[in-house]
C-alpha positions, 0 to 999 in steps of 0.5 A: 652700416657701420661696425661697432667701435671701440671706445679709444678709436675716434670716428673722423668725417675726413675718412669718408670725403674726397681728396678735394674736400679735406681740411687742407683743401678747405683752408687752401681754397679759403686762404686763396680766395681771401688772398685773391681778393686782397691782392686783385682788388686791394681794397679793404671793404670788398675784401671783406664781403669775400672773408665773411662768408669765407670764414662762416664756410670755413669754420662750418666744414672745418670746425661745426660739421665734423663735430656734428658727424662725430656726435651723430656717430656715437649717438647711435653706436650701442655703448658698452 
């Protein structure tokens, strides 16, 4: 259970994950697999079918998740 919060402190999904699932290491790992795949390969169409879904993953956990966590968080918070 979660204790109440004040207004001013933000509620961040990043407090409750794991060293390997941070901003930094999402974007590491998706740069590096982009990069990998451009530098293995150089090819431009299959480099594209790794940064597609590298991308949609991405912007998912760094971008649509932590918001979700936030809304869900003050939705069921009692407000003041």
């Amino acid at each position: 259970m979660m204790t109440p919060r004040s207004p001013k402190e933000t509620v961040s999904i990043w407090n409750y994950k794991p060293w390997w699932c941070q901003p930094w290491s999402i974007s590491l790992t998706g740069v590096g697999l982009i990069g990998g795949s451009w530098l293995g390969f150089h090819r431009l169409w299959l480099t594209g079918l790794v940064t597609v879904p590298v991308l949609v993953w991405m912007g998912y956990f760094l971008l649509i998740y932590p918001k979700l966590f936030r809304q869900m968080v003050e939705s069921e918070s009692p407000t003041e």
